[in-house]
Structure formats: C-alpha cells, structure tokens
LUMBA-819658 format. One line per 2 residues: number of its first residue (from 1); for each residue x, y, z of N, C-alpha, C, CB. Coordinates in nm, 4 decimals. Glycine has a CB too. Layout:
% residues N
NUM = X/Y/Z/X/Y/Z/X/Y/Z/X/Y/Z | ...
% end
This chain:
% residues 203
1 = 12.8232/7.2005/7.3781/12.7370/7.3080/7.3286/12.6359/7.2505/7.2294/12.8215/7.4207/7.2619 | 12.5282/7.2966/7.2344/12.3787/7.2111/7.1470/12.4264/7.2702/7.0202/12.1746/7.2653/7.1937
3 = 12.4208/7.2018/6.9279/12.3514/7.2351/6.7912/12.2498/7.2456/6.7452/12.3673/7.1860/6.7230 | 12.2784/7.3618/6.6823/12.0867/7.4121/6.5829/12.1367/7.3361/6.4867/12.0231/7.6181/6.5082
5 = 12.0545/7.2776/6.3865/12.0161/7.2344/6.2378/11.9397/7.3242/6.1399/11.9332/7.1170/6.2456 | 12.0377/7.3431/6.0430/11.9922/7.4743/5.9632/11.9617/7.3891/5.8129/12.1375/7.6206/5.9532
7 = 11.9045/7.4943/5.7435/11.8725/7.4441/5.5790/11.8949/7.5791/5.5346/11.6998/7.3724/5.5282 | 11.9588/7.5527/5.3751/11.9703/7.6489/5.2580/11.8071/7.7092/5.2426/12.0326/7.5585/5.1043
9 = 11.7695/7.7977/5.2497/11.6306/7.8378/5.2386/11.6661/7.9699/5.1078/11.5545/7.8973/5.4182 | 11.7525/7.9986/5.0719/11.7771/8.1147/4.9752/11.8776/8.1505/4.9355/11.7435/8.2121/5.0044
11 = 11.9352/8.1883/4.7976/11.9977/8.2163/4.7434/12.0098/8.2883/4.6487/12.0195/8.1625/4.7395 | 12.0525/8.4052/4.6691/11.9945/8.5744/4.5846/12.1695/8.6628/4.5959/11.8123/8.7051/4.7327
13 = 12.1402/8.7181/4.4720/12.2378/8.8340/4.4545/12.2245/8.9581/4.6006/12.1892/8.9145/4.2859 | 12.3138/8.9717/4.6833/12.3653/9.0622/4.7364/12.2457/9.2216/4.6949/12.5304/9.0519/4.6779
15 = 12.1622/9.2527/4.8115/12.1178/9.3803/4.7556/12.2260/9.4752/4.7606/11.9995/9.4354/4.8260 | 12.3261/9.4907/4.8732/12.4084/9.5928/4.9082/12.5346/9.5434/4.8721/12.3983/9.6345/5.0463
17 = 12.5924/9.4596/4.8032/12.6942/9.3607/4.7472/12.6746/9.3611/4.6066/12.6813/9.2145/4.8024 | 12.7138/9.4279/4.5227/12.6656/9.4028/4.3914/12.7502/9.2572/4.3249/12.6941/9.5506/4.2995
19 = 12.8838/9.2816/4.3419/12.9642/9.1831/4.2963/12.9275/9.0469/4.3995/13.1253/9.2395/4.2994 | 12.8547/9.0144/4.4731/12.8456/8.9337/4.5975/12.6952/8.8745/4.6083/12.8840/9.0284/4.7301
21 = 12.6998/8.7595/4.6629/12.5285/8.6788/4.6986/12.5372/8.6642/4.8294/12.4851/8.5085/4.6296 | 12.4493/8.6439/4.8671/12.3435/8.5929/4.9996/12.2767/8.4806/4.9892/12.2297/8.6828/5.0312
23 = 12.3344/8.3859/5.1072/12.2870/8.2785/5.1197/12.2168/8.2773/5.1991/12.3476/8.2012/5.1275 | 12.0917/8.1974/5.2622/12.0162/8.2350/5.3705/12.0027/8.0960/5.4170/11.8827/8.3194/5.3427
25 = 12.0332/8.0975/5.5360/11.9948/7.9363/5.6085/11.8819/7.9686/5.7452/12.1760/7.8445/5.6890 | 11.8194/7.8909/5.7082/11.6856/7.8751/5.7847/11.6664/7.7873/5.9180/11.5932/7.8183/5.6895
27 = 11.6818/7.8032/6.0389/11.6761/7.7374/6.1510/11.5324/7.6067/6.1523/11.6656/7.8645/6.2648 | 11.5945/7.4953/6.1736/11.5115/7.4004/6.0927/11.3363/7.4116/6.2074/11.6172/7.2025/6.0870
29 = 11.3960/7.4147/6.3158/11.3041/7.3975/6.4266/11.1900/7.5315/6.4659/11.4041/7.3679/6.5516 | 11.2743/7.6371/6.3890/11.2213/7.7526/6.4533/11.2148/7.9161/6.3403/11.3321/7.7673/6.5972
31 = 11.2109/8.0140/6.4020/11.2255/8.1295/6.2275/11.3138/8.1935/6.2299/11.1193/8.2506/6.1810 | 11.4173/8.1739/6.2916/11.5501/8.2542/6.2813/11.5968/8.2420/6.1501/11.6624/8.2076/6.3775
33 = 11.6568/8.3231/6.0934/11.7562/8.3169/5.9441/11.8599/8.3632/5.9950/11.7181/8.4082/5.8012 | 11.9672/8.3178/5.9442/12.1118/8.3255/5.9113/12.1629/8.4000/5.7999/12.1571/8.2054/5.8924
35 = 12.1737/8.5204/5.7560/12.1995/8.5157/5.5966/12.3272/8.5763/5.6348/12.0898/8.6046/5.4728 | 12.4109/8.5038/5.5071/12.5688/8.5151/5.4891/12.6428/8.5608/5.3657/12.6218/8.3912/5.5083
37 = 12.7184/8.6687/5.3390/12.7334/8.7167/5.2218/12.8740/8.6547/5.1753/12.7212/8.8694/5.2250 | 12.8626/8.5822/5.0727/12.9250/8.4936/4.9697/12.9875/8.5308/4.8597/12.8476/8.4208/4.9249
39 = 13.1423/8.4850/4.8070/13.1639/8.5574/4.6671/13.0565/8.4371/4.5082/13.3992/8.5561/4.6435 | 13.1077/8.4903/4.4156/12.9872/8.4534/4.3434/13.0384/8.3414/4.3155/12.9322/8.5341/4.2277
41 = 13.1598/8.3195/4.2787/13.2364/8.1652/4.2638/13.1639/8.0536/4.3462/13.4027/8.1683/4.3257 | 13.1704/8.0958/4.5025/13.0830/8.0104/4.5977/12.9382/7.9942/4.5751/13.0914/8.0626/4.7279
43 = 12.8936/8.1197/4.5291/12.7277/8.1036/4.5441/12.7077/8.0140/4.3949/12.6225/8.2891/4.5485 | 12.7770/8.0170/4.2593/12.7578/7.8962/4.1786/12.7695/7.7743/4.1818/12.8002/7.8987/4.1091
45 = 12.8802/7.7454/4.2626/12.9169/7.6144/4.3525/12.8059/7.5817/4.4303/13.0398/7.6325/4.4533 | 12.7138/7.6905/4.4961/12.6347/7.5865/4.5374/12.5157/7.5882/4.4661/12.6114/7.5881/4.6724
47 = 12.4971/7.7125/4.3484/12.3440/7.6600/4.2702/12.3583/7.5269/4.1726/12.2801/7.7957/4.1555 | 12.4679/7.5400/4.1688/12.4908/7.3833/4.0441/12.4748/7.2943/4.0940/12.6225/7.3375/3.9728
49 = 12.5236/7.2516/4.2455/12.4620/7.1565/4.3063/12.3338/7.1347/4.3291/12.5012/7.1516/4.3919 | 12.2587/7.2307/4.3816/12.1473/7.2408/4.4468/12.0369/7.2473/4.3042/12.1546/7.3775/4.5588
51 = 12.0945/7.2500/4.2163/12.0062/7.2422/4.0563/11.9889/7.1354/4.0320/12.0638/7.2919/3.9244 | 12.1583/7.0214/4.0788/12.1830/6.9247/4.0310/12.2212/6.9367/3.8677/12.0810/6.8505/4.0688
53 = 12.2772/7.0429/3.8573/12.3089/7.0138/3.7414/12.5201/6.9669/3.7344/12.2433/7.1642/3.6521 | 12.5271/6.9067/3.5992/12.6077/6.8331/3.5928/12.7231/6.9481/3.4787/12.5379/6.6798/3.5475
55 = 12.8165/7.0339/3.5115/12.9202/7.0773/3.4480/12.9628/6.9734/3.3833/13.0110/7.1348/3.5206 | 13.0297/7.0535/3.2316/13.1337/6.9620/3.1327/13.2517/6.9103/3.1938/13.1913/7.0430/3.0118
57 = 13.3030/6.9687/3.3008/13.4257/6.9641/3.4075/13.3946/6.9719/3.5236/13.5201/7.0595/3.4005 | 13.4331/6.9013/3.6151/13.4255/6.9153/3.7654/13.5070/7.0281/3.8276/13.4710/6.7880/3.8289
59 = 13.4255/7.1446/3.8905/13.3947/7.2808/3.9548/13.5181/7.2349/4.0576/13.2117/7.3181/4.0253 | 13.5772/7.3206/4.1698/13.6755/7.2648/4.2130/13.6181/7.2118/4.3376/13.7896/7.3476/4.2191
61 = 13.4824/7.2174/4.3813/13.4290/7.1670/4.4717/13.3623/7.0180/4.4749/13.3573/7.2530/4.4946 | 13.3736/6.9891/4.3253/13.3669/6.8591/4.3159/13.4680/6.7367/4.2945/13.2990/6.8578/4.2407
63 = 13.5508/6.8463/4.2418/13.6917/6.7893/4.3077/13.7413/6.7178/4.4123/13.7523/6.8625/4.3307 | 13.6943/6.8366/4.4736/13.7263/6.8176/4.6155/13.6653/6.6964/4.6925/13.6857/6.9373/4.6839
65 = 13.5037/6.6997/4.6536/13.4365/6.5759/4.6687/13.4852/6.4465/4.5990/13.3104/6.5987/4.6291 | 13.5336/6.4213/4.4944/13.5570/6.2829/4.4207/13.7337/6.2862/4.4980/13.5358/6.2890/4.1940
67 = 13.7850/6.3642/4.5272/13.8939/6.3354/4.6114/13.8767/6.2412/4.7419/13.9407/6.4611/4.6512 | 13.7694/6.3204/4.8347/13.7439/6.2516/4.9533/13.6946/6.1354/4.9472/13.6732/6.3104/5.0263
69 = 13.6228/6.0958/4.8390/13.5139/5.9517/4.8297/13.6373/5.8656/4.7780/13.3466/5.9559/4.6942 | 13.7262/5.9211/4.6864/13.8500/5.8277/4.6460/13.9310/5.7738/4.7458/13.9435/5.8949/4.5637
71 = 13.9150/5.8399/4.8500/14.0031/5.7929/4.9968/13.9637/5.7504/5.1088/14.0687/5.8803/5.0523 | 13.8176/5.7241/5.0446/13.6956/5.6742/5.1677/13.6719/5.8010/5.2619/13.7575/5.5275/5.2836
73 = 13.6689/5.8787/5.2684/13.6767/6.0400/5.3358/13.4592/6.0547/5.3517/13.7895/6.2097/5.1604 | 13.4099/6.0215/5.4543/13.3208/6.0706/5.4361/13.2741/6.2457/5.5187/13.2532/5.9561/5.4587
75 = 13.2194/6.3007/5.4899/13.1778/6.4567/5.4901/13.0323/6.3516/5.5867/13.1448/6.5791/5.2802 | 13.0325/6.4077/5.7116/12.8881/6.3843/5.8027/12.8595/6.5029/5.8418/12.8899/6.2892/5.9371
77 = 12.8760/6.6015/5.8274/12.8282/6.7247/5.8536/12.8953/6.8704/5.8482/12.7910/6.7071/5.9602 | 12.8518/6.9926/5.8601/12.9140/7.1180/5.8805/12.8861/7.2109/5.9840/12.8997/7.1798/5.7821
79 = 12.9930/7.2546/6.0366/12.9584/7.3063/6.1380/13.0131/7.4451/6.1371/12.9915/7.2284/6.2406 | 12.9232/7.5568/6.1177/12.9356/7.6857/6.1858/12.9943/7.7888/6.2548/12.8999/7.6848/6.2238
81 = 13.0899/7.7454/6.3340/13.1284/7.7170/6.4614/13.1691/7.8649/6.5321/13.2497/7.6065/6.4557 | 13.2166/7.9619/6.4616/13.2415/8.1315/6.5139/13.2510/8.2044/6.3928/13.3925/8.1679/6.6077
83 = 13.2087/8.3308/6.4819/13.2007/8.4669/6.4234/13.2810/8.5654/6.4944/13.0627/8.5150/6.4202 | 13.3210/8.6217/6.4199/13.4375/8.7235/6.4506/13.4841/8.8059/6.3382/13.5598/8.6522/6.5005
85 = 13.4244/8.9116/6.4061/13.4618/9.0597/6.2813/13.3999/9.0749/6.2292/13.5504/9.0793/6.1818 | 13.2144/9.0256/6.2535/13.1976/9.0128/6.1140/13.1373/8.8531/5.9894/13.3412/9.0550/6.0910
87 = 13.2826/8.8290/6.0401/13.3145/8.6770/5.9255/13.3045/8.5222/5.9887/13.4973/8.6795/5.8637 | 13.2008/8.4663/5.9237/13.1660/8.3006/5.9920/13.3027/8.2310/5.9725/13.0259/8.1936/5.8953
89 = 13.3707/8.1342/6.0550/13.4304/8.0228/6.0202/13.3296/7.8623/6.0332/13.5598/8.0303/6.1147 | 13.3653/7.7869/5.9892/13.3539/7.6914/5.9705/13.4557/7.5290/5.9970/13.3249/7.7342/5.8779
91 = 13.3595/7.4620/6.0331/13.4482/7.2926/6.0012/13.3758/7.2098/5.9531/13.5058/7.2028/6.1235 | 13.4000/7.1286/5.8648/13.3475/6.9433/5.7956/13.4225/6.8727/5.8729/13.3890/6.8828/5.6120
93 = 13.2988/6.8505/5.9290/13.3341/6.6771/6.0275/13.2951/6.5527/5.9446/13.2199/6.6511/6.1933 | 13.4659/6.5109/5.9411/13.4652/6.3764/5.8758/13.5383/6.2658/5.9421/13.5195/6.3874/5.7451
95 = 13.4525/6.1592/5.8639/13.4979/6.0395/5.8882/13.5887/5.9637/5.8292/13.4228/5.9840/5.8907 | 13.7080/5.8486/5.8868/13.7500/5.8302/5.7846/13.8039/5.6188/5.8859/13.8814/5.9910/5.7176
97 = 13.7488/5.5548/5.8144/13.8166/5.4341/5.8656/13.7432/5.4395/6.0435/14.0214/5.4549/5.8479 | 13.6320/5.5100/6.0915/13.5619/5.4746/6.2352/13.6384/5.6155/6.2882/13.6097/5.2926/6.3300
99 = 13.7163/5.7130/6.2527/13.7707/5.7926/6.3226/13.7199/5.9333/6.2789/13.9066/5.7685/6.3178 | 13.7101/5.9949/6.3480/13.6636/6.1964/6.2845/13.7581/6.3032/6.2889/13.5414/6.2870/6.3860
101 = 13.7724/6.3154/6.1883/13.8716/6.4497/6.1619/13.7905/6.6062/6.0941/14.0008/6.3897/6.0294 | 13.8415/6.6807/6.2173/13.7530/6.8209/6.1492/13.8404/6.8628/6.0651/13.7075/6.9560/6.2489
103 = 13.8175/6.9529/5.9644/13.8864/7.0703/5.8649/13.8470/7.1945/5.8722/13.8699/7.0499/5.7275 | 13.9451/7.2765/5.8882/13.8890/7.4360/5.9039/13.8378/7.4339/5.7428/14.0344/7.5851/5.9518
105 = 13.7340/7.5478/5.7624/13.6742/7.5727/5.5860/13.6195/7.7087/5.6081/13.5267/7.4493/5.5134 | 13.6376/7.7979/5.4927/13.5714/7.8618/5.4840/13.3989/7.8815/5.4859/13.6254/7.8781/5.4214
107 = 13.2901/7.9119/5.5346/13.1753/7.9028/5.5161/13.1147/7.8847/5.4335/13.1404/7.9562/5.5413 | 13.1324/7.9606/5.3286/13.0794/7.9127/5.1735/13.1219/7.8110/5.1186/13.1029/7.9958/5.0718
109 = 13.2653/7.7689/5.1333/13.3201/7.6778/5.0810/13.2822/7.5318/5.1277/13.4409/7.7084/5.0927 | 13.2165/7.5545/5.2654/13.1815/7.4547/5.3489/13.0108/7.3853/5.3427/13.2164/7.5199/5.4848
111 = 12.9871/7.5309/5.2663/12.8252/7.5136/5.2566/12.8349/7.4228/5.0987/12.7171/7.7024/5.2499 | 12.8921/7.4673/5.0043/12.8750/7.4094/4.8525/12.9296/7.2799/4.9081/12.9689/7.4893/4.7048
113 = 13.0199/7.2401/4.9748/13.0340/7.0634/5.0209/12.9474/7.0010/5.0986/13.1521/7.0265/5.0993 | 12.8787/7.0503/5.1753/12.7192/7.0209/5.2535/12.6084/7.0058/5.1446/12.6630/7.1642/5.3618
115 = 12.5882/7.0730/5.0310/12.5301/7.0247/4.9479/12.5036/6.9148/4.8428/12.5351/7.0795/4.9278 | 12.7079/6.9053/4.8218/12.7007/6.7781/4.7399/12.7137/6.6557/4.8250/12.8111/6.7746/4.6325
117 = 12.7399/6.6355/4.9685/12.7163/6.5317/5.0508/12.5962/6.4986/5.0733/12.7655/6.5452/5.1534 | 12.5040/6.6188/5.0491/12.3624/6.6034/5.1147/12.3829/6.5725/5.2699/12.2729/6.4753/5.0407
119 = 12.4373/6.6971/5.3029/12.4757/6.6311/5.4783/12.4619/6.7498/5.5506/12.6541/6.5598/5.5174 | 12.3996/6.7464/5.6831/12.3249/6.8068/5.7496/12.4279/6.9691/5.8491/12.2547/6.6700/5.8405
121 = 12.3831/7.0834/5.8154/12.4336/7.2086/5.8444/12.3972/7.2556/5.9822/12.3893/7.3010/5.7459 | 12.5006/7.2709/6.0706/12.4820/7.2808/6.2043/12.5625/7.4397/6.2799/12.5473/7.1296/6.2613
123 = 12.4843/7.5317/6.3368/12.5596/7.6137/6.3807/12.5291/7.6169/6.5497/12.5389/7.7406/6.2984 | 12.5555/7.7017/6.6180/12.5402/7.7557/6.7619/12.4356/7.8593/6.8070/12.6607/7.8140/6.7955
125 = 12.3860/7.8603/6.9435/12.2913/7.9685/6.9368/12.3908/8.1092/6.9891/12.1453/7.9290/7.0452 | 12.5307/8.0806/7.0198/12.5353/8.2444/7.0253/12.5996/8.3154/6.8955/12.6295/8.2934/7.1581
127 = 12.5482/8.2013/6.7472/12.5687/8.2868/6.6180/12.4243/8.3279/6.5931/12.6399/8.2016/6.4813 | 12.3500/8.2427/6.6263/12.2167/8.2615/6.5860/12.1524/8.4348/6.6954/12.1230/8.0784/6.6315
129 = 12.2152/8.3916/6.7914/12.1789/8.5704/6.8624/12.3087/8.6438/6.8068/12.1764/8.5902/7.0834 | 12.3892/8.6561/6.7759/12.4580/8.7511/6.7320/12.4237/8.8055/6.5991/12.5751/8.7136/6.7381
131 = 12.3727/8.7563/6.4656/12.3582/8.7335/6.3513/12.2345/8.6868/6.2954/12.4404/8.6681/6.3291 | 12.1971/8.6224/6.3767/12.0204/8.5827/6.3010/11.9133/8.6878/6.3575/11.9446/8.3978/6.3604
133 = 11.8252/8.6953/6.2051/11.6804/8.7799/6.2287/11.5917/8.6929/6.2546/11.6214/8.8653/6.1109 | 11.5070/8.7342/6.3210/11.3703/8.6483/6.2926/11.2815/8.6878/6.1907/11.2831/8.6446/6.4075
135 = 11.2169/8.5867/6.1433/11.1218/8.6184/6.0126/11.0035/8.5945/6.0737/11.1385/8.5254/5.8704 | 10.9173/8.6492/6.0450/10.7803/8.6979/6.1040/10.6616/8.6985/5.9886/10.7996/8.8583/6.1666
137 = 10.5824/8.6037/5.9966/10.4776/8.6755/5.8908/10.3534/8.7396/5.9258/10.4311/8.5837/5.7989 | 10.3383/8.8750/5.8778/10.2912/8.9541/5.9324/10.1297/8.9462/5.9039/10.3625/9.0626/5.9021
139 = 10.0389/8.9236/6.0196/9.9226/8.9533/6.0161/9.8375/8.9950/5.9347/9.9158/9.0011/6.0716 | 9.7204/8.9922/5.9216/9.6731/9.1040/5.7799/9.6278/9.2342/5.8671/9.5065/9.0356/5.6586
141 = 9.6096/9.2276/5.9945/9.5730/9.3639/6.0303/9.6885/9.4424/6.0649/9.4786/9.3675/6.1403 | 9.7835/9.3479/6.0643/9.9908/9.4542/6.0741/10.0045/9.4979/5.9877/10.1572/9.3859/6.0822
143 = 9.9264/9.4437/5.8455/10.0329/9.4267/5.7142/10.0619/9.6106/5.6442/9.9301/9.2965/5.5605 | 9.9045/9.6667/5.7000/9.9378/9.8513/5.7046/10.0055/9.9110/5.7502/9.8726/9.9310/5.7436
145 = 10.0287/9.8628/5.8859/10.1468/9.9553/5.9662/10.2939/9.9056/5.8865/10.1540/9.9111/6.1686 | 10.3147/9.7670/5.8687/10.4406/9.7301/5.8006/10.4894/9.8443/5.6683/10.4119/9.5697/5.7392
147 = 10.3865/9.8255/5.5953/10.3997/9.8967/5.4591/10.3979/10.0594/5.4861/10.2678/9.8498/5.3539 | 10.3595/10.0990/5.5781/10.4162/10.2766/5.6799/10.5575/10.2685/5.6999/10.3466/10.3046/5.8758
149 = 10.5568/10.1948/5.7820/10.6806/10.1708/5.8625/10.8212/10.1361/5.7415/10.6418/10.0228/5.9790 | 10.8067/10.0625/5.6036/10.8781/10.0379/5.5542/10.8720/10.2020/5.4557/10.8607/9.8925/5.5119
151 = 10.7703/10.2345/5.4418/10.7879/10.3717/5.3070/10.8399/10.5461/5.4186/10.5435/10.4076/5.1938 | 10.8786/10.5093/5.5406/10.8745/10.5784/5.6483/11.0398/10.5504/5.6214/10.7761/10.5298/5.7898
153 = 11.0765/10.4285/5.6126/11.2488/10.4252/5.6464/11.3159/10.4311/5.5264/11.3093/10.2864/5.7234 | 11.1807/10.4148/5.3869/11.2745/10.4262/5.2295/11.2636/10.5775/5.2450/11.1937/10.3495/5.0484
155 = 11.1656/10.6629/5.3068/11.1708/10.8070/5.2400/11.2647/10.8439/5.3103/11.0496/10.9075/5.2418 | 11.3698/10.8049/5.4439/11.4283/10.8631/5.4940/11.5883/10.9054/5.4451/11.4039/10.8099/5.5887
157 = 11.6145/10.8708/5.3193/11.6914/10.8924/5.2363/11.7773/10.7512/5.2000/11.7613/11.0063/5.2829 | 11.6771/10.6627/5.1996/11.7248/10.4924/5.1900/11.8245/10.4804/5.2329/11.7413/10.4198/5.0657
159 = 11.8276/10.5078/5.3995/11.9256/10.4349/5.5027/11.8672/10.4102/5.5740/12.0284/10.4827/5.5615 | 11.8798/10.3471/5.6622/11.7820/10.3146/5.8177/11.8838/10.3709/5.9263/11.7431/10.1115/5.8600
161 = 11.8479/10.4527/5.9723/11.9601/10.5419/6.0503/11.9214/10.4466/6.1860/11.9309/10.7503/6.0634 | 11.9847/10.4675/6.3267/11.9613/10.4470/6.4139/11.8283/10.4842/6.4904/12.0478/10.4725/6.4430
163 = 11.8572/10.6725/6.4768/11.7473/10.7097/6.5260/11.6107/10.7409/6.4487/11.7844/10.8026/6.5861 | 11.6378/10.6434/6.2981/11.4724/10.6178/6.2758/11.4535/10.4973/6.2717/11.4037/10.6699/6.1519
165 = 11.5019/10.3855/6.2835/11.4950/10.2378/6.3896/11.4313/10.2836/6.5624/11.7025/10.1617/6.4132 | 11.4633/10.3696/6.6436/11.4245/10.4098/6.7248/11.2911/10.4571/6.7670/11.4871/10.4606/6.7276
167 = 11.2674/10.5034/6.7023/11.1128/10.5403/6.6995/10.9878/10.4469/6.6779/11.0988/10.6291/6.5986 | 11.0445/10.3284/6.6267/10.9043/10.1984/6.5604/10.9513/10.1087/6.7424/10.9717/10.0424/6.3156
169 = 10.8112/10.0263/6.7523/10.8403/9.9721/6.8628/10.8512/9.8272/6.8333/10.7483/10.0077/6.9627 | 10.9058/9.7134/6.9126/11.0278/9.6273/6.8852/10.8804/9.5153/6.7678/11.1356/9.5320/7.0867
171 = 10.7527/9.5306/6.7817/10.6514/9.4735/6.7524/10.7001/9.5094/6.5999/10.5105/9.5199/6.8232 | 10.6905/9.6458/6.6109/10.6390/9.6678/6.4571/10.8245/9.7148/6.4106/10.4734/9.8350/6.4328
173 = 10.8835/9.6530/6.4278/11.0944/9.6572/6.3929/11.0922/9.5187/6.3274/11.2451/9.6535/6.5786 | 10.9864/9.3967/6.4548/10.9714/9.2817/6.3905/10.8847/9.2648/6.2383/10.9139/9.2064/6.4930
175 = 10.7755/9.2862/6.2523/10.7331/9.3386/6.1055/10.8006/9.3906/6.0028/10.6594/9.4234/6.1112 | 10.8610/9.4803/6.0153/10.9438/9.5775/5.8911/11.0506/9.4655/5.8577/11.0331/9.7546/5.9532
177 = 11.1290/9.4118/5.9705/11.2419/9.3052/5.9120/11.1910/9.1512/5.8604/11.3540/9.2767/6.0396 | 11.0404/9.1480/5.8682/11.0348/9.0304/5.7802/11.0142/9.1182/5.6332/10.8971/8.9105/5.8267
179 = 10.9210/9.2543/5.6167/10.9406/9.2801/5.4567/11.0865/9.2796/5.4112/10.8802/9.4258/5.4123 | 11.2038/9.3350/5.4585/11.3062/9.3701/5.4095/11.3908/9.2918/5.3957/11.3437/9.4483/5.4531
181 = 11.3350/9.1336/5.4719/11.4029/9.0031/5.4464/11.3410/8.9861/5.2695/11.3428/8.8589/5.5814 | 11.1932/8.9556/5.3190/11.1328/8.9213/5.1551/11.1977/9.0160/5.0481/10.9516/8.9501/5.1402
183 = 11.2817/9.1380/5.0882/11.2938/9.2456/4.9770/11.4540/9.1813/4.9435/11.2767/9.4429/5.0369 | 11.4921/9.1090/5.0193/11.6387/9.0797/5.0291/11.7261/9.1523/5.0049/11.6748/8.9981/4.9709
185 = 11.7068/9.2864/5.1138/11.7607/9.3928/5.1677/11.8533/9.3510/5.2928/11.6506/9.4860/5.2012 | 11.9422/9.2918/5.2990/12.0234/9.2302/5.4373/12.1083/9.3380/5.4957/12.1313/9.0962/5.4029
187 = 12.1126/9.4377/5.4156/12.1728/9.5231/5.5275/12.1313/9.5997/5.6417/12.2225/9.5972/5.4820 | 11.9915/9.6284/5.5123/11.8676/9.6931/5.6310/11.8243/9.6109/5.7305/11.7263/9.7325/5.5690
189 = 11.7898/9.4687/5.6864/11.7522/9.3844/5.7974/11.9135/9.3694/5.9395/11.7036/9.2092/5.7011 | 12.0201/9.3603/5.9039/12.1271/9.3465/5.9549/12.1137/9.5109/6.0743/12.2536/9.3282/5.8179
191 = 12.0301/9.6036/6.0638/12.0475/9.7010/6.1338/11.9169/9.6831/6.2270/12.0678/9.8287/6.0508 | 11.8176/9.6390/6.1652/11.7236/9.6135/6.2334/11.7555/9.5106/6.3276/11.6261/9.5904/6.1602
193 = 11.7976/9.4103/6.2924/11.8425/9.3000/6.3642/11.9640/9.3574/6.5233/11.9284/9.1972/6.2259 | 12.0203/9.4906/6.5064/12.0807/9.5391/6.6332/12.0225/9.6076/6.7020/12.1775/9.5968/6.6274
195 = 11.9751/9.7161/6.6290/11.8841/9.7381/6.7355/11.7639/9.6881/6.8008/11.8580/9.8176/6.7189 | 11.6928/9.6056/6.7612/11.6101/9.4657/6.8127/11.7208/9.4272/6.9709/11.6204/9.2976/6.6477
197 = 11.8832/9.3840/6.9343/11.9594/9.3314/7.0024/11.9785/9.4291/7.1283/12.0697/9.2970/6.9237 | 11.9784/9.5460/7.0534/12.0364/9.6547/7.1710/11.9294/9.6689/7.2872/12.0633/9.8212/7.1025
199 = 11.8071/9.6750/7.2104/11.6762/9.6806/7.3090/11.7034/9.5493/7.3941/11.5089/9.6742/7.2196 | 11.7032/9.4803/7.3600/11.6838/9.3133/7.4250/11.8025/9.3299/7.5646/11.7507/9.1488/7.2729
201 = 11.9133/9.3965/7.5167/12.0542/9.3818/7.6195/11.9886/9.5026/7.7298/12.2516/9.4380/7.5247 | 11.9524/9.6223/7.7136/11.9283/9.7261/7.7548/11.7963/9.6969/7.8901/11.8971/9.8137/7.6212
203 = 11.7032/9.5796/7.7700/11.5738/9.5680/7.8493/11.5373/9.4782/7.9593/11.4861/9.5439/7.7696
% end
C-alpha cells in the first residue's frame, strides 16, 4: 500500500474540545489536511519540541527518546496506519542492529516522537478519504459567496445541520471548508468534509 508523506502544518486549541488541541498534518504533495484531536499533555509534547525548547526535566517523551538512542533504537519513521471509530492508530518503525521492529503507539504519542527524531510522518489514502478535507484557497471573485455561505451556516443557530450543508453546491461546500479550516472550526469542517463524501459516493 503507497504512502502519503505528511507534515505538522498546525497546532491550535480544540474549537469544539475545550479541554483538547488539534493537530493538523498537511499532505506534503498535495492540499488534503488531516486534523486530529489530541489531549493537551500530547499537544505540549509536541510544542516543546517543535519550539525546541529545552525543559528543566525530560517530558516523558524524551525519555522515551534518550531510552531508544541508549540502546541504539533508531525511530525512521511513523506510520498512520487505521482508523476506526473515529480514533487513528499508529506505528514507529524502527531500527535496531540492520533489523525493523514496529510499535503500536498511540497517534499523538507517535507524532511528539516524529518530532524529536525529526523523522518523516506517513499515512494511507483510505485515511486521507475517510478523514481528510481539502483546503482550497478561495479566489477573490468566490471570496463573497464564501463569506454568504459561511454567515448563512453561523445564523443557522451555529450548527451546520445536514440539510443546510445541502443546499450550497459541492464548489461553494469547498470554499466554506477552507474558511472554517482557517477559523479552526474542525467540527464544522468534519461535517462538511461528509457530506462532500456522501455526494462523491452517491455521484
């Protein structure tokens, strides 16, 4: 099965998650996003890395790292690998002595060790169609209908129901879910993103 190559492209507090963040990984080749909701333990684990900044104590993810390098353990990549329910799993493919051993990992947990390896994030395309939006940047002659289309689905009592997703056509569904990406609204985009899907299966 091919691998996509993804990058950390964002990292924001949860709009619909208060206690919770959103990580967003960016399809390296193309505009699909990935965004994945994270507890906050994980999402500091990976801004401290990704700051590079250096804790008074090693976080338990660096632990984890000065463990593996102590045993020659190298981390060559992460992989994605299913969704179910809902919830990503994950594996770190490592090396150790010419041989590769995967580890189940949690996703987040898998992403803050992809960071401090500096080692390359790999998922599948039937997560990327199950779960990824596309990001779109919208035209300047769209950019009116977008800003309708988005004050059209806030006045509707800030939900995006089905049947007012229904009514915009899949052009201008694409538009509205790149503002509500930039708004880092993932739930709204997460609804837009099915029915986009439902049309696509239907059409």
């Amino acid at each position: 099965m091919k691998k996509i190559a993804l990058d950390i492209v964002a990292l924001s507090h949860s709009v619909t998650q208060s206690h919770n963040y959103a990580v967003v990984l960016g399809e390296q080749s193309g505009s699909r996003r990935l965004p994945i909701v994270i507890g906050g333990f994980e999402a500091q684990a990976i801004a401290v890395a990704m700051e590079q900044m250096t804790p008074n104590r090693p976080l338990t993810h660096d632990l984890f790292k000065n463990a593996l390098e102590t045993f020659d353990v190298e981390l060559k990549e992460i992989v994605i690998n299913n969704l179910l329910d809902g919830i990503f799993y994950a594996r770190l493919i490592c090396m150790r002595d010419g041989e590769m051993v995967e580890i189940d990992s949690r996703t987040s947990d898998a992403l803050a060790m992809a960071v401090r390896f500096d080692c390359p994030i790999f998922t599948y395309e039937f997560i990327l169609d199950a779960a990824g939006v596309i990001l779109e940047e919208p035209d300047e002659e769209g950019e009116g209908e977008t800003r309708k289309a988005s004050s059209a689905v806030a006045s509707s009592g800030g939900g995006t129901s089905q049947k007012t997703l229904s009514s915009y056509s899949s052009d201008d569904l694409n538009k509205l879910l790149g503002e509500v990406l930039a708004d880092e609204d993932y739930e709204r985009a997460a609804q837009i993103r099915d029915e986009l899907k439902r049309r696509k299966e239907q059409g």
